[in-house]
Steps between C-alpha positions, in 0.01 A plus 500: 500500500610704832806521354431609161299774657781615740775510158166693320443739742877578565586526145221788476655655799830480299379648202366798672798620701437870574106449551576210742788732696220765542233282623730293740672825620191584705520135659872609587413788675219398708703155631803675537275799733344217696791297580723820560287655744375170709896376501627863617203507781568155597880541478459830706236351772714180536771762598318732723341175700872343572578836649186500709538130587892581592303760730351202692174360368543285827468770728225740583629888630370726782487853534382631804567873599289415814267761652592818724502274799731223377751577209559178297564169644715350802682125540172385706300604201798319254437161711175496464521525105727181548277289684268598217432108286681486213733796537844372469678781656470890549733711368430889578708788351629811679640773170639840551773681309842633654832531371768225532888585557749214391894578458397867571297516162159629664195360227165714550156407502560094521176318566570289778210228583525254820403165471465203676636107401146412370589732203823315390348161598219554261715685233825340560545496120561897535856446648807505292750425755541497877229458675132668606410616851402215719316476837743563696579862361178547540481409852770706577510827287797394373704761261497278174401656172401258134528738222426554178713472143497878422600578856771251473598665210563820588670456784656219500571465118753153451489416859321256670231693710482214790710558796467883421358785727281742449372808718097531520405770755794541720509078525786272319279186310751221351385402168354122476367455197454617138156511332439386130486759237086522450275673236189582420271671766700785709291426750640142460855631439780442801756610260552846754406354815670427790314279681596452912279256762150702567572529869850717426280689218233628762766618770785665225214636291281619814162291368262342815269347297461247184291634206586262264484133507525177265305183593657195348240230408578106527169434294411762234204334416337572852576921447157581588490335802818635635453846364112506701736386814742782425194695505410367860804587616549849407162583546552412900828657501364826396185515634316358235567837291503346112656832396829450693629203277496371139580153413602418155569136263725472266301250372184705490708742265654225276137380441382860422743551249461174329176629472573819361766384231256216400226803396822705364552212290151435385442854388837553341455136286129648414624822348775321290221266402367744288784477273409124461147609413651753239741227368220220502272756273802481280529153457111475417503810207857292351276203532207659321745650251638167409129384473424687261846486297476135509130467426554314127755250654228458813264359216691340319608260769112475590459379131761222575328379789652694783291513802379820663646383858876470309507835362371614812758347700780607219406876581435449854871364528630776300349763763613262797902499348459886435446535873694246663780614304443863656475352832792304459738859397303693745580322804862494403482863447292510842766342690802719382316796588483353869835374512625893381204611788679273762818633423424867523273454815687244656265158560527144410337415159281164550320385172249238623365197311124720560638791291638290222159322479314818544721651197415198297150460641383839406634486092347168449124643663531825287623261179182353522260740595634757249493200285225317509240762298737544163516072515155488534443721244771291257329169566189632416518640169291382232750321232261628224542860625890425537580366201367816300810700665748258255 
């Protein structure tokens, strides 16, 4: 019988070809909307979050411009962020810009940044070849330089940069290392950078004091704890003045924008939802349509016996294949408009097994809520009635 119903219903479908395109067409559009738009935000969150991660969701950053008595921070203040539970290592950064001279090829306006080994122990995956600064350049100021791939490039394009020298501020540095072409974030980037240990940065570059900072966590999990004991810290250090420092989490911001994008993606699937409302009101006036076309064949399969609940179902099918048949093209239509989004912006297309469910999820509901009246109204029509319309 379930079969019978399913061939019935189909070969109505069938024999209506342009009214069923037209009434499935709005099913297409609203699917293909909603799965678009969530894939592209998804797509484009999952991308903005690996470059925030890549950041260091493991690490929480301090800014401290200090007060007009003390200017930023000192090593004794640096020590005591180490012996701070759960902080893995401290890692401060010292940034001015100068030009470099190599081969007597003077480059302007070079950011240079110094550093300490905590950095490259944390993101040893930076380096491309040679080797980051260790503790021992720190200790020592020694006149070692890691840079980065567009710096390599330009001046020392088809070489190999380590074992070469380059002129910061009147002082030879030997290059040791060569960073990883990165993307994303400039304020992620080391791609112009020349990065030298911290301790050679503040004498070459003139700095006395340490504004910036990055606290490595070993525990993530305990942030709060370590961030109130940053707090502690710094407070003391600067006379308990709140408006000398800032202390930020990268996992604080990862959470707020998985917030955000999860309320982008709500609104964005509710406004596209209208066109499933629009396409669902024209599977129900097809459905009524066909009612009423088919009202002399309605009764005279009640006048052979059929029961009200089997022409219900037959009509309630043909609304549910309508749909799911929408939903089925829209979601393939969905996902090649993401893919051609990805491309142009430049993110990973992920389908999920969520959207493909919500695709399919969302044309079976409408197939039967758009479809339930115009069956209702088939299985209830008086044969008598019915059979005067032969």
């Amino acid at each position: 019988m379930f079969k019978e119903s399913i061939k019935m219903s189909w070969n109505n479908i069938a024999h209506n070809k342009m009214r069923s395109f037209l009434t499935v067409l709005g099913i297409v559009i609203g699917v293909s909307s909603i799965i678009a738009l969530i894939t592209i935000v998804q797509g484009a969150t999952g991308s903005i979050t690996s470059q925030i991660t890549k950041l260091g969701a493991n690490k929480i950053t301090i800014q401290a411009a200090g007060t007009p008595l003390k200017h930023g921070l000192n090593d004794k203040d640096l020590n005591n962020l180490k012996k701070i539970k759960y902080v893995d290592g401290v890692s401060p950064t010292v940034s001015g810009s100068t030009s470099i001279i190599c081969k007597n090829v003077t480059k302007e306006n070079v950011t240079i940044q110094g550093k300490n080994e905590v950095y490259f122990k944390s993101e040893k995956d930076n380096i491309g070849s040679g080797r980051g600064i260790n503790i021992i350049d720190v200790k020592n100021k020694s006149q070692v330089a890691v840079i980065g791939s567009e710096i390599a490039k330009s001046l020392f394009l088809g070489e190999n940069p380590i074992g070469k020298e380059l002129i910061i501020k009147d002082r030879t540095y030997t290059v040791v290392g060569l960073m990883k072409p990165s993307s994303g974030f400039s304020m992620g980037s080391t791609n112009d950078v020349v990065i030298i240990p911290y301790t050679s940065a503040m004498k070459s570059l003139g700095i006395g004091s340490i504004t910036s900072v990055d606290a490595y966590m070993s525990n993530s999990k305990k942030s709060d704890k370590i961030i109130d004991s940053i707090n502690g810290v710094l407070s003391e250090a600067f006379n308990y003045r709140k408006d000398s420092f800032n202390v930020f989490n990268m996992q604080e911001m990862l959470n707020t924008m998985s917030d955000i994008t999860g309320m982008m993606s709500l609104l964005l699937a509710g406004i596209a939802s209208i066109s499933l409302l629009v396409g669902g009101i024209g599977i129900m006036n097809m459905m009524l349509v066909s009612v009423t076309e088919r009202t002399s064949e309605i009764g005279l399969r009640k006048a052979l016996g059929a029961e009200p609940g089997r022409i219900q179902l037959q009509f309630l099918i043909e609304s549910i294949v309508l749909s799911l048949f929408g939903g089925i093209i829209g979601l393939v239509i969905g996902i090649l408009i993401a893919l051609i989004a990805s491309i142009a912006i430049g993110f990973t297309l992920s389908v999920t097994y969520s959207t493909i469910i919500l695709a399919v999820g969302f044309s079976v509901v409408i197939g039967v809520v758009f479809g339930l009246a115009p069956a209702r109204k088939a299985s209830k029509l008086n044969p008598i009635d019915a059979l005067r319309h032969v």
